[in-house]
C-alpha positions as CSV (number, residue, x, y, z in Angstrom):
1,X,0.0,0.0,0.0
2,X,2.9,2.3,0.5
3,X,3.3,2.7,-3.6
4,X,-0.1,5.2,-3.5
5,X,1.2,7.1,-1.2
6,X,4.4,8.1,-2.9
7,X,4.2,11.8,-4.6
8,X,4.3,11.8,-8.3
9,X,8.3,12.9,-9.7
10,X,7.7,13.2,-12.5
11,X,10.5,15.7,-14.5
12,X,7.2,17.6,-16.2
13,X,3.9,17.3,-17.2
14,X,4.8,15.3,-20.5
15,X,7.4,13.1,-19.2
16,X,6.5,10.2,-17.6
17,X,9.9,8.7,-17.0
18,X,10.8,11.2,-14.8
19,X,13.1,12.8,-16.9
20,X,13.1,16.4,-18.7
21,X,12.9,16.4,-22.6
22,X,12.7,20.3,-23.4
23,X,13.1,19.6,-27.2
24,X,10.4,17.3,-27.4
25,X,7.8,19.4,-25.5
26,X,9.3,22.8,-27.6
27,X,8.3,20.6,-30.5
28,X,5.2,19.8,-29.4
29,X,4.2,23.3,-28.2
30,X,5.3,24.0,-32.1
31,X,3.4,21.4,-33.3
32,X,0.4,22.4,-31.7
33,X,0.7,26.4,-32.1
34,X,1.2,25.4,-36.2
35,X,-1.5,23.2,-36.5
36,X,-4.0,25.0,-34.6
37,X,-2.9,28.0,-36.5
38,X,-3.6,26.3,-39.7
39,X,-6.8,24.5,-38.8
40,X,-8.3,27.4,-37.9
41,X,-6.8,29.9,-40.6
42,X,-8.5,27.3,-43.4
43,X,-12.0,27.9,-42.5
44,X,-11.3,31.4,-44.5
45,X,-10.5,30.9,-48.3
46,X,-8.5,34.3,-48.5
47,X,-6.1,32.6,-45.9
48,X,-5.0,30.0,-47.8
49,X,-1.5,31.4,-47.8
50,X,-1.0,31.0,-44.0
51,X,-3.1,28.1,-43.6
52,X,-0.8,25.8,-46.0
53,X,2.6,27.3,-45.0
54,X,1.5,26.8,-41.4
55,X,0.2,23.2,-41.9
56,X,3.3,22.2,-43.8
57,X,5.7,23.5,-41.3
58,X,3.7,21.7,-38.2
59,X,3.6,18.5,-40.7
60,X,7.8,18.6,-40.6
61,X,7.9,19.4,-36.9
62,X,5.8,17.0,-35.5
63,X,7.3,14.6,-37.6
64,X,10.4,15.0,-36.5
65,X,8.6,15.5,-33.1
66,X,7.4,12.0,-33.4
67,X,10.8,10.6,-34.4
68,X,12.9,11.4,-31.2
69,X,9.9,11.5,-28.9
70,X,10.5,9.3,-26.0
71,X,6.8,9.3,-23.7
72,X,3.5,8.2,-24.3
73,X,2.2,12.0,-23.8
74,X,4.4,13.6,-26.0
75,X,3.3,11.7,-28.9
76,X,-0.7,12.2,-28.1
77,X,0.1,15.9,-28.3
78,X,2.3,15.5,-31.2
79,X,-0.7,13.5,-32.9
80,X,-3.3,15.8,-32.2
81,X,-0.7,18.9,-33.5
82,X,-0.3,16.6,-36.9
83,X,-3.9,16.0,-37.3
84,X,-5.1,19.3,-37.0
85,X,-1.9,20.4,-39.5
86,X,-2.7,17.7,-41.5
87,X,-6.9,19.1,-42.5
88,X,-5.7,23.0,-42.1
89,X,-2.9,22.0,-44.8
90,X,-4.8,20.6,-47.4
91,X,-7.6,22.1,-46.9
92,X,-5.2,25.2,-47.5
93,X,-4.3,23.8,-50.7
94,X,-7.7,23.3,-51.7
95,X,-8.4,26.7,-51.5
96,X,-5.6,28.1,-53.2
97,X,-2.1,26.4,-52.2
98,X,1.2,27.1,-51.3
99,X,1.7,29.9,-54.0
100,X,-2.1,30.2,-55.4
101,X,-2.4,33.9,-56.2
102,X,1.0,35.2,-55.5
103,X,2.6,33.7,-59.2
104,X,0.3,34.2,-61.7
């Protein structure tokens, strides 16, 4: 019975071995921030600009994010960030792309 009384150790609130990992959670804070960014900025055609630049950028960082992430949390986070870059990105594209507008 003495193990639930111990006080949780834990390095932070996305490590759960204990241990700190400050580029994984700056990832996933940039993760997040980008794919919120462009899930939001998508719902507006004349944003299509932001919305695609700021979905592919969160699609390479959580990416990468997911690569040399080492907890359970950190990849939840790092999935939602992805998912929400993923629809704001194309979803950017569909409405005008990457470039749409600018070259012509």
């Amino acid at each position: 019975m003495a193990q639930a009384l111990r006080p949780n150790t834990a390095g932070g609130l996305f490590a759960t071995d204990g241990k700190p990992h400050p580029r994984q959670d700056a990832l996933l804070a940039v993760t997040l921030v980008l794919g919120i960014t462009s899930f939001v900025t998508a719902m507006f055609h004349h944003l299509h600009l932001l919305s695609s630049w700021a979905g592919l950028i969160g699609l390479l960082t959580g990416a990468y994010g997911q690569w040399i992430s080492e907890t359970t949390r950190e990849r939840f986070g790092l999935i939602l960030g992805l998912g929400a870059a993923g629809i704001g990105f194309f979803l950017g594209m569909a409405h005008g792309g990457l470039f749409g507008g600018v070259i012509d």
